[in-house]
mmCIF file of the N, C-alpha and C atoms, coordinates in Angstrom:
data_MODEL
# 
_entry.id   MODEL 
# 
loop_
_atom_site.group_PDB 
_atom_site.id 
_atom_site.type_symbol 
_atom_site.label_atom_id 
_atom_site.label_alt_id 
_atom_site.label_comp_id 
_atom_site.label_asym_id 
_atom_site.label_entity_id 
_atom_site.label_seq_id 
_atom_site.pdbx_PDB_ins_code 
_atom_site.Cartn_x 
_atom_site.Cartn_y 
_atom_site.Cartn_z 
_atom_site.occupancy 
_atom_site.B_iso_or_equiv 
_atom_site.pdbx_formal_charge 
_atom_site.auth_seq_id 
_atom_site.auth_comp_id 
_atom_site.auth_asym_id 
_atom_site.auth_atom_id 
_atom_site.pdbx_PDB_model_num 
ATOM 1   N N  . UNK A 1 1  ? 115.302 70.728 114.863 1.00 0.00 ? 1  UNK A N  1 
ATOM 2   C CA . UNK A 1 1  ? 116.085 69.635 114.359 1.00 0.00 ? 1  UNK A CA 1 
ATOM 3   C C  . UNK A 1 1  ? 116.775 70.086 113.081 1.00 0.00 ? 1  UNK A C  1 
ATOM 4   N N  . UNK A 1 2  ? 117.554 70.154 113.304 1.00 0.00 ? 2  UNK A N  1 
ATOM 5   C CA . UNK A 1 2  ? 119.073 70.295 111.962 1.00 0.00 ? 2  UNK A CA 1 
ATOM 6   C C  . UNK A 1 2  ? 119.165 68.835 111.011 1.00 0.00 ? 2  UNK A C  1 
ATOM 7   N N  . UNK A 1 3  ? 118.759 68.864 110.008 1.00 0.00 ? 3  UNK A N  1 
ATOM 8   C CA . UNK A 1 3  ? 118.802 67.384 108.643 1.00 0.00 ? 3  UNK A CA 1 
ATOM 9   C C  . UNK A 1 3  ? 119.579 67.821 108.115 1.00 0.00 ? 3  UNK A C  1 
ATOM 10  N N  . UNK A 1 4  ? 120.425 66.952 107.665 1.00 0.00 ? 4  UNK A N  1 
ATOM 11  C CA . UNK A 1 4  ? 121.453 66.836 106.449 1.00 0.00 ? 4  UNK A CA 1 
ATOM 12  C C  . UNK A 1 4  ? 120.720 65.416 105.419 1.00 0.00 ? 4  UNK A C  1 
ATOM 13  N N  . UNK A 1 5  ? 120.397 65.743 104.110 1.00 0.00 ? 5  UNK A N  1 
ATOM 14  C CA . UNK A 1 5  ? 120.124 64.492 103.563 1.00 0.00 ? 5  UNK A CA 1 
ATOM 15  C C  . UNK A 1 5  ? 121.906 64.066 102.568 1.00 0.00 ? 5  UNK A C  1 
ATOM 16  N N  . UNK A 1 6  ? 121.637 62.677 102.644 1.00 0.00 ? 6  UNK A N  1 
ATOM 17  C CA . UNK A 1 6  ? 123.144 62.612 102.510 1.00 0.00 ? 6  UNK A CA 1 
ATOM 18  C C  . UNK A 1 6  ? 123.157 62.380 100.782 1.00 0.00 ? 6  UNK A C  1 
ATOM 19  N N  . UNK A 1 7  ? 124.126 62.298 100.131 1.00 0.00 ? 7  UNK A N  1 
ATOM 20  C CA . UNK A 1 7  ? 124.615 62.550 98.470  1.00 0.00 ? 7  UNK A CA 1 
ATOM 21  C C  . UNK A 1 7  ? 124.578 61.133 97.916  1.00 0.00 ? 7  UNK A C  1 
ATOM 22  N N  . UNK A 1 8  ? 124.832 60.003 98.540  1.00 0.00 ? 8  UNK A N  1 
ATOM 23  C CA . UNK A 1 8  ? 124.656 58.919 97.990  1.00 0.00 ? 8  UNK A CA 1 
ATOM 24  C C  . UNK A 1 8  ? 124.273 57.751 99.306  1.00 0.00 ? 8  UNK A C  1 
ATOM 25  N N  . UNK A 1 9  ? 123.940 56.822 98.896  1.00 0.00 ? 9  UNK A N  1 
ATOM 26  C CA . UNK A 1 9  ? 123.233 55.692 99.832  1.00 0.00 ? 9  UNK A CA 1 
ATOM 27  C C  . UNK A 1 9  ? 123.879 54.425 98.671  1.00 0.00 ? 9  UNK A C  1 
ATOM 28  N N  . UNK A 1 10 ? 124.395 53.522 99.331  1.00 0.00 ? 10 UNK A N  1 
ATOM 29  C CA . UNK A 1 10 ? 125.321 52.461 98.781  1.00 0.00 ? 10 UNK A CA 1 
ATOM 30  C C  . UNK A 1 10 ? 125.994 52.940 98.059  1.00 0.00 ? 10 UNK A C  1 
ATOM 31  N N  . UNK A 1 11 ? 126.978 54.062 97.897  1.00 0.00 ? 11 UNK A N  1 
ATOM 32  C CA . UNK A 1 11 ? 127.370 54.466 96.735  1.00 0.00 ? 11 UNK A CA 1 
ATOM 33  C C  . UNK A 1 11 ? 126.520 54.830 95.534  1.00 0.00 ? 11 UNK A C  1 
ATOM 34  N N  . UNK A 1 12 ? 125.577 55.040 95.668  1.00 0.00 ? 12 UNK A N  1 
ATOM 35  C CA . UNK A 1 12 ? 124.288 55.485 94.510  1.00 0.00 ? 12 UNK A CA 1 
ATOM 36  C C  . UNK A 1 12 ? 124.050 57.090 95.008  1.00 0.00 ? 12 UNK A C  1 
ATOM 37  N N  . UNK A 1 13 ? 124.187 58.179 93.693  1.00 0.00 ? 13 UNK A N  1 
ATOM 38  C CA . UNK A 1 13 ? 123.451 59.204 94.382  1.00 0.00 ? 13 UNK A CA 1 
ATOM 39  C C  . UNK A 1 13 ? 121.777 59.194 94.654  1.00 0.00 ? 13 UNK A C  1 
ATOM 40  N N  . UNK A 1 14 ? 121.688 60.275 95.411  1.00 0.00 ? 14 UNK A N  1 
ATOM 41  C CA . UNK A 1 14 ? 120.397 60.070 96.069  1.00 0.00 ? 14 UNK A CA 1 
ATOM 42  C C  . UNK A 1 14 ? 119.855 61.685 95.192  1.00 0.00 ? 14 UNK A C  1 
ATOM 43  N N  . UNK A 1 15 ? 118.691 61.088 94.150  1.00 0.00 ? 15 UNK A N  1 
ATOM 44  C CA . UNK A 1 15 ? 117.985 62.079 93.698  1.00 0.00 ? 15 UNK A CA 1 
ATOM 45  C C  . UNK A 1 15 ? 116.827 62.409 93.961  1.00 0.00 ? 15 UNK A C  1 
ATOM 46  N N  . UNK A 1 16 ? 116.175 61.505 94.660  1.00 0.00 ? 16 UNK A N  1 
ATOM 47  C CA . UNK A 1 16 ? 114.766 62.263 95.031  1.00 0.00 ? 16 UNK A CA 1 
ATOM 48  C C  . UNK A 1 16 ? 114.514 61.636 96.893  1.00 0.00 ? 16 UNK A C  1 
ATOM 49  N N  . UNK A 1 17 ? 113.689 62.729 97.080  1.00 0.00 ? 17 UNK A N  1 
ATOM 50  C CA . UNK A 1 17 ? 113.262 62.837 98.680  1.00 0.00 ? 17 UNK A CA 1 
ATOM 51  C C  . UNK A 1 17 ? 111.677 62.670 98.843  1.00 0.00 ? 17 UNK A C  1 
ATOM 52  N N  . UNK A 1 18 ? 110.924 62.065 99.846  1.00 0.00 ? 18 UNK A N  1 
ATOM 53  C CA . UNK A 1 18 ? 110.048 62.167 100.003 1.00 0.00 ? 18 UNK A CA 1 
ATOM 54  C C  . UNK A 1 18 ? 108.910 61.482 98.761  1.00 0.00 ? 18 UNK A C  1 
ATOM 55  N N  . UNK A 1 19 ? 109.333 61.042 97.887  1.00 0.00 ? 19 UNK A N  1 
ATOM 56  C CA . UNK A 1 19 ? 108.841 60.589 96.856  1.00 0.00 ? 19 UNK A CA 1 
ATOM 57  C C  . UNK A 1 19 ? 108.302 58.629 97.852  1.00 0.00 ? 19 UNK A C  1 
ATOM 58  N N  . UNK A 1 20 ? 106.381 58.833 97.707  1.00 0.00 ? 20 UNK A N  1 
ATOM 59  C CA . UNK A 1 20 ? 106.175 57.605 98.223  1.00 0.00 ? 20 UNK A CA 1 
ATOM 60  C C  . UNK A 1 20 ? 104.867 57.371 97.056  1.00 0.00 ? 20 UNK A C  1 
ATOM 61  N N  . UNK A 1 21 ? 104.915 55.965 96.548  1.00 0.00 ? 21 UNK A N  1 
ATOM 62  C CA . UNK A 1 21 ? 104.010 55.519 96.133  1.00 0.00 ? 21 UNK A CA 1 
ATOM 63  C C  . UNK A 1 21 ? 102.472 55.436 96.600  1.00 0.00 ? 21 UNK A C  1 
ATOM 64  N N  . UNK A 1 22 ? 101.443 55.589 95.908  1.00 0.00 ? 22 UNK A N  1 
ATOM 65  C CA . UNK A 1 22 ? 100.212 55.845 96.520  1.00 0.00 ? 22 UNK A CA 1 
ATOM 66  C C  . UNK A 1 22 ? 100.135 54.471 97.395  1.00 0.00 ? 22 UNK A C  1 
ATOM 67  N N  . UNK A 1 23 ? 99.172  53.955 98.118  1.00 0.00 ? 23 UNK A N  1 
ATOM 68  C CA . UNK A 1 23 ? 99.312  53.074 99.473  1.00 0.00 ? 23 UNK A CA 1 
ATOM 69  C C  . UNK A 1 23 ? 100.268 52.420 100.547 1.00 0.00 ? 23 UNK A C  1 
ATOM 70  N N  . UNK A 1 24 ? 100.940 53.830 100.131 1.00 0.00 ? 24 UNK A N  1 
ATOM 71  C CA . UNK A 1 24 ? 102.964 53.439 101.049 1.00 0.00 ? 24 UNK A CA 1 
ATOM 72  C C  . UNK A 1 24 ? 102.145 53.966 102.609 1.00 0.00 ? 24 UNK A C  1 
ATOM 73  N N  . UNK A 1 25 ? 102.733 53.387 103.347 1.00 0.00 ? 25 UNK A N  1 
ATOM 74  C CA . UNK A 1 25 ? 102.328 54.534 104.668 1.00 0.00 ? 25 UNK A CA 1 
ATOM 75  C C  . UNK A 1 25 ? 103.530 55.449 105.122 1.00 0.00 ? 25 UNK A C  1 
ATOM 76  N N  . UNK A 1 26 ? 102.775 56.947 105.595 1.00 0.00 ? 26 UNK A N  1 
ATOM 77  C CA . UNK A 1 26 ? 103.120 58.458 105.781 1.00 0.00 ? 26 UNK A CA 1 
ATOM 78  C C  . UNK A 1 26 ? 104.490 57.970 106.283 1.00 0.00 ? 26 UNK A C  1 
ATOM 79  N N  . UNK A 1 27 ? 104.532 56.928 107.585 1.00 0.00 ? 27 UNK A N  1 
ATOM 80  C CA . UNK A 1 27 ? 106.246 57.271 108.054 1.00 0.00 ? 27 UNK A CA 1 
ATOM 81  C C  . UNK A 1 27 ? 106.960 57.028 107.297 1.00 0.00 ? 27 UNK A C  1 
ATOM 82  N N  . UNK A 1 28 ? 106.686 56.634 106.207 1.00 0.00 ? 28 UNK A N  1 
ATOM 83  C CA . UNK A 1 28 ? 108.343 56.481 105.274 1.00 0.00 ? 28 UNK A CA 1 
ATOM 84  C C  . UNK A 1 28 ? 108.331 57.567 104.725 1.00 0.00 ? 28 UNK A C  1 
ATOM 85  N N  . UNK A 1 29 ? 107.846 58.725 104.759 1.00 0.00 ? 29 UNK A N  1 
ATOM 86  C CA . UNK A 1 29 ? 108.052 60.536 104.259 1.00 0.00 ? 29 UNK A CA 1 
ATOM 87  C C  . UNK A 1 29 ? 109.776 60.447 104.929 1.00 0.00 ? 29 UNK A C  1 
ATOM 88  N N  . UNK A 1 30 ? 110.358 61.467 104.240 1.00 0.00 ? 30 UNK A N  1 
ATOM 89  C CA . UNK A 1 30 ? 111.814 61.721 104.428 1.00 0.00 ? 30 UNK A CA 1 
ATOM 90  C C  . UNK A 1 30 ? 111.809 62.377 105.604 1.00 0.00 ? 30 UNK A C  1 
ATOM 91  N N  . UNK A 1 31 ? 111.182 62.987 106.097 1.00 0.00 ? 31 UNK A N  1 
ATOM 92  C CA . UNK A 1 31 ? 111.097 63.852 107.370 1.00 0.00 ? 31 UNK A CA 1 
ATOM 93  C C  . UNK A 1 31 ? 109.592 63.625 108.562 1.00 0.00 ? 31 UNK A C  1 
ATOM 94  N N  . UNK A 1 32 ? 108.918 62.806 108.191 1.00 0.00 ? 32 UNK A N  1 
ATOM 95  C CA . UNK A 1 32 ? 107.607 62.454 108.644 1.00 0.00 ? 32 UNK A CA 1 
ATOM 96  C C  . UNK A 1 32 ? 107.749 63.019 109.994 1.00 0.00 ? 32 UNK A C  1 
ATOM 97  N N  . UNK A 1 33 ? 106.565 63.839 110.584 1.00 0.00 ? 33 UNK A N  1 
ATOM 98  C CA . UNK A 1 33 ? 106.366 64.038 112.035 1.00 0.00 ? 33 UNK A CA 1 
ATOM 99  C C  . UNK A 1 33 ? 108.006 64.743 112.556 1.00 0.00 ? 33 UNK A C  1 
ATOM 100 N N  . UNK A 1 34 ? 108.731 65.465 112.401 1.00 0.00 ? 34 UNK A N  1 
ATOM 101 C CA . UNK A 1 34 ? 109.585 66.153 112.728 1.00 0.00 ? 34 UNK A CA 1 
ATOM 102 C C  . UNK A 1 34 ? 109.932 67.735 112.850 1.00 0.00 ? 34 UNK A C  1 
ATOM 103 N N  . UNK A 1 35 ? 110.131 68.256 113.443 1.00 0.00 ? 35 UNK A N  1 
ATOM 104 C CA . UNK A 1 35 ? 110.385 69.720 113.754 1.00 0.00 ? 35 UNK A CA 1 
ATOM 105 C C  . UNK A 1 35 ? 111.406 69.963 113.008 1.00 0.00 ? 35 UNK A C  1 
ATOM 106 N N  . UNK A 1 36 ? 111.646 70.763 111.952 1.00 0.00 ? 36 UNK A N  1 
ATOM 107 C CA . UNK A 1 36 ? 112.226 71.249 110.740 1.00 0.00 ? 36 UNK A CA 1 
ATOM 108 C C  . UNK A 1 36 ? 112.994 72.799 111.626 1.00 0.00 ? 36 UNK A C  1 
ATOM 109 N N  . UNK A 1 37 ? 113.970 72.651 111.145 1.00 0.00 ? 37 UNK A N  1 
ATOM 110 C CA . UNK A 1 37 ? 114.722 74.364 111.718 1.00 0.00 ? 37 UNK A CA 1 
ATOM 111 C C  . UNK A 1 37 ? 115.816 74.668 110.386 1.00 0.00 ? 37 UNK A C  1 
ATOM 112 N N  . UNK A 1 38 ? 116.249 73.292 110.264 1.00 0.00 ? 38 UNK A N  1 
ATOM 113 C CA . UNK A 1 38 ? 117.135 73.681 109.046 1.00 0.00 ? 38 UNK A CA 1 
ATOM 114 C C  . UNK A 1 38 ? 117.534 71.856 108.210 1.00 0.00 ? 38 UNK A C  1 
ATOM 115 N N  . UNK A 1 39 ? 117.477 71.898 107.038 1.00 0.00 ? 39 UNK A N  1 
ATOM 116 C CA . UNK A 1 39 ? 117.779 71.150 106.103 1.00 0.00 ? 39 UNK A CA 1 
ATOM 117 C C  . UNK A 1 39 ? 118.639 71.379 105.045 1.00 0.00 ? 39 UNK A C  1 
ATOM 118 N N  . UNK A 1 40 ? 119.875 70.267 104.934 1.00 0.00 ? 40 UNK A N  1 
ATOM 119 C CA . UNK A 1 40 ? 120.788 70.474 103.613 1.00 0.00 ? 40 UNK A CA 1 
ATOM 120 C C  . UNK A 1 40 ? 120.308 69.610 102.831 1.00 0.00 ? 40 UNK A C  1 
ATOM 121 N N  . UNK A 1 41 ? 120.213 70.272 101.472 1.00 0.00 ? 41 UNK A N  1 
ATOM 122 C CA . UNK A 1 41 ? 119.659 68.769 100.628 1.00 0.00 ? 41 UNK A CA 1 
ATOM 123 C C  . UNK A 1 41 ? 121.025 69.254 99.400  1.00 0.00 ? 41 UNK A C  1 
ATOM 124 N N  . UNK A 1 42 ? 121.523 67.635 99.052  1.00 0.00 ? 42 UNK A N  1 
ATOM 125 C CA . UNK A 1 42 ? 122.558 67.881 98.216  1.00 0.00 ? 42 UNK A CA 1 
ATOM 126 C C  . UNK A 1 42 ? 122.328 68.466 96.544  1.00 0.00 ? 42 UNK A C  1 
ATOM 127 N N  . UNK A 1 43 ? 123.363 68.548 96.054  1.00 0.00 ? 43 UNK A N  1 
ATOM 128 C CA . UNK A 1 43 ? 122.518 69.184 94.370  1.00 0.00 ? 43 UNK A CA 1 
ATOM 129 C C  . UNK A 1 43 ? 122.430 67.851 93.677  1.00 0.00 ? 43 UNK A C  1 
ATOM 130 N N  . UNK A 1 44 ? 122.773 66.387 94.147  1.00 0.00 ? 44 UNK A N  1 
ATOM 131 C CA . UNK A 1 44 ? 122.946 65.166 93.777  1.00 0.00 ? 44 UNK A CA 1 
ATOM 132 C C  . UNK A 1 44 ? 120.605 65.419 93.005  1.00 0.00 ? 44 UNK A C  1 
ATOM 133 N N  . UNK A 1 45 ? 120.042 66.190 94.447  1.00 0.00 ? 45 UNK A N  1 
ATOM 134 C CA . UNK A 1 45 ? 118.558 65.903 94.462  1.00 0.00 ? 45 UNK A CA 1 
ATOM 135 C C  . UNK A 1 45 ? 117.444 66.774 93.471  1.00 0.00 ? 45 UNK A C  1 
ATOM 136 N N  . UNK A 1 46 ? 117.324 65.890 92.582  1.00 0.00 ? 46 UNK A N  1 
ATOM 137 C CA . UNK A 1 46 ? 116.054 66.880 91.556  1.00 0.00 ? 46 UNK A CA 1 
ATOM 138 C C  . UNK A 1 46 ? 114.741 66.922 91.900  1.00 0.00 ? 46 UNK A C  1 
ATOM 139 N N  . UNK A 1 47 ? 114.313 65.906 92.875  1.00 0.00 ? 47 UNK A N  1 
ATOM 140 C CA . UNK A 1 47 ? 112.834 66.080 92.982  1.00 0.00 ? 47 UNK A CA 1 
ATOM 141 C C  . UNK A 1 47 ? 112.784 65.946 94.498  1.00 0.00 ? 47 UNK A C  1 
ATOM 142 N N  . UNK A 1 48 ? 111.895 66.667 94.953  1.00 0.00 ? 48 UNK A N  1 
ATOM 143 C CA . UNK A 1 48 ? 111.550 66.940 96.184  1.00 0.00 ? 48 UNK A CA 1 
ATOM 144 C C  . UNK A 1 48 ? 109.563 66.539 96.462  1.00 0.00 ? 48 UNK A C  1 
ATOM 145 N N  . UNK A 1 49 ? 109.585 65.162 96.662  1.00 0.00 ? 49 UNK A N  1 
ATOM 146 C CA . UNK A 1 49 ? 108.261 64.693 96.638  1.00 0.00 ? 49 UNK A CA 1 
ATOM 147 C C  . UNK A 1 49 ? 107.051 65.308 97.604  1.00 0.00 ? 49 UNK A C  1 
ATOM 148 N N  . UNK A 1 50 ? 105.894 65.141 97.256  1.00 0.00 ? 50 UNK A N  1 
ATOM 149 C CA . UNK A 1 50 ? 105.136 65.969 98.170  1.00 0.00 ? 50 UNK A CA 1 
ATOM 150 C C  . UNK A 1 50 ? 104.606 65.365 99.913  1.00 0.00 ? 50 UNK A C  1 
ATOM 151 N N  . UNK A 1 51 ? 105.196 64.482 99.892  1.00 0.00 ? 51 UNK A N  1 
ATOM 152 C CA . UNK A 1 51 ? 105.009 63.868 101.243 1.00 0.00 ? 51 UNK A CA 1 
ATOM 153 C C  . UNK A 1 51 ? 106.512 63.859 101.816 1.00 0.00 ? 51 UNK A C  1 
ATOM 154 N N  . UNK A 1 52 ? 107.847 64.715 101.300 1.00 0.00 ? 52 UNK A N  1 
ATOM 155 C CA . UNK A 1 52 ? 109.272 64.601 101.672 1.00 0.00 ? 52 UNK A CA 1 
ATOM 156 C C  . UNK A 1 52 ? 108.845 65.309 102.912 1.00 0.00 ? 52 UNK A C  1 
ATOM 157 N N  . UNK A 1 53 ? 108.165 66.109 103.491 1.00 0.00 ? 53 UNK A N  1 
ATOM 158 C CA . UNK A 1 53 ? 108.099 66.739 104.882 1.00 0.00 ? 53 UNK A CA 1 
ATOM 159 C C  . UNK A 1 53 ? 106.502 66.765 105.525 1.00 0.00 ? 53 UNK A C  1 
ATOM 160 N N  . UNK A 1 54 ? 106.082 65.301 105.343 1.00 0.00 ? 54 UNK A N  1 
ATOM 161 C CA . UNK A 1 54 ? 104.532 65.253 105.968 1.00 0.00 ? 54 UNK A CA 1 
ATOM 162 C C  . UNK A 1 54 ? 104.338 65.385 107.203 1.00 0.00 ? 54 UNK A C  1 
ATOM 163 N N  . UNK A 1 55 ? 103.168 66.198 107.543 1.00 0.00 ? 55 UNK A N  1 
ATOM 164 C CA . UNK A 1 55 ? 103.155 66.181 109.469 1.00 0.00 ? 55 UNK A CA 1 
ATOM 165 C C  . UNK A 1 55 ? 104.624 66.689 110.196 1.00 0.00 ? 55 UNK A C  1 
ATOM 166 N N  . UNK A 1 56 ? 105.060 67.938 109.391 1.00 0.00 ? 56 UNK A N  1 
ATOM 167 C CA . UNK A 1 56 ? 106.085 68.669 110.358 1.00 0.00 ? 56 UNK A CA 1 
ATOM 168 C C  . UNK A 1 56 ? 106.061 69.413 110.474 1.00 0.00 ? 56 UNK A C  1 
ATOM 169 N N  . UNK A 1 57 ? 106.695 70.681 111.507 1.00 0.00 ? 57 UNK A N  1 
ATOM 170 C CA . UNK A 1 57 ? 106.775 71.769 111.752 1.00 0.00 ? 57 UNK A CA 1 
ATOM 171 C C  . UNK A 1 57 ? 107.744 72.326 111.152 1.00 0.00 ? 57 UNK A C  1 
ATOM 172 N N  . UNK A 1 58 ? 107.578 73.300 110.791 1.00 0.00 ? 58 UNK A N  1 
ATOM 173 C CA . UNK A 1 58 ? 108.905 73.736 110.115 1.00 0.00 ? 58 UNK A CA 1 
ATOM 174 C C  . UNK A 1 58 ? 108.834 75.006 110.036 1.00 0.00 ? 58 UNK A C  1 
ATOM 175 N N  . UNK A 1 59 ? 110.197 75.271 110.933 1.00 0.00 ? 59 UNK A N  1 
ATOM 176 C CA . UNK A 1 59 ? 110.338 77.137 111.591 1.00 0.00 ? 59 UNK A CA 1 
ATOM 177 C C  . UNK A 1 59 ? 111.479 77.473 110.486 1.00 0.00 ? 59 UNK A C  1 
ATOM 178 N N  . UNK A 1 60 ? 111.195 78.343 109.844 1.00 0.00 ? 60 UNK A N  1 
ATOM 179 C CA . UNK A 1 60 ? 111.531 79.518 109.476 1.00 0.00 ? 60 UNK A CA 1 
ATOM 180 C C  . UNK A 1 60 ? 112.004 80.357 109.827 1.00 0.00 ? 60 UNK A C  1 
ATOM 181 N N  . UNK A 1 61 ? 113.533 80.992 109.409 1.00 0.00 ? 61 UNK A N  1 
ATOM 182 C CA . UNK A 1 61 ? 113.796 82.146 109.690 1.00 0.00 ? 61 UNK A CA 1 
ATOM 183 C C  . UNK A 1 61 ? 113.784 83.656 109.633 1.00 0.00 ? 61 UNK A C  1 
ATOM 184 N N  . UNK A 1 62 ? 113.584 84.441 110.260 1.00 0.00 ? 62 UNK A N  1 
ATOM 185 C CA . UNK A 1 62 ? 112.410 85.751 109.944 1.00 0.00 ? 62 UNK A CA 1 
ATOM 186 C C  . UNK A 1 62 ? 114.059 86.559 109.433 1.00 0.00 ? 62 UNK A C  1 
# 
C-alpha cells in the first residue's frame, strides 16, 4: 500500500501523525493494521507519534 499523508485538513496544516491519547482505541493510529510499501509525509509534519503505524507491516526496500 502506497500513503500519501496530506499537508492540510480544512485548510489547517497537518503537523503530527499517529499521535493518540492514552485510552483512545488503536484504529485511530494513522496507518493502523496496514501493509506499508511506501509513505509521503509532508514537511508541514514535526511529530511522528508512536502508535502513527500500529499493527503494520512495513516492507522495506533492500
Amino acid at each position: 500500500m502506497k500513503s500519501t499523508v496530506t499537508a492540510t485538513i480544512q485548510g489547517m496544516p497537518v503537523k503530527e501523525i499517529g499521535s493518540i491519547p492514552e485510552g483512545w482505541q488503536d484504529s485511530y493510529a494513522a496507518f493502523s493494521e496496514k501493509r506499508i510499501t511506501s509513505v509521503v509525509i509532508p514537511n508541514s509534519v514535526t511529530l511522528i507519534g508512536n502508535r502513527a503505524f500500529m499493527n503494520c507491516t512495513i516492507t522495506l526496500p533492500r
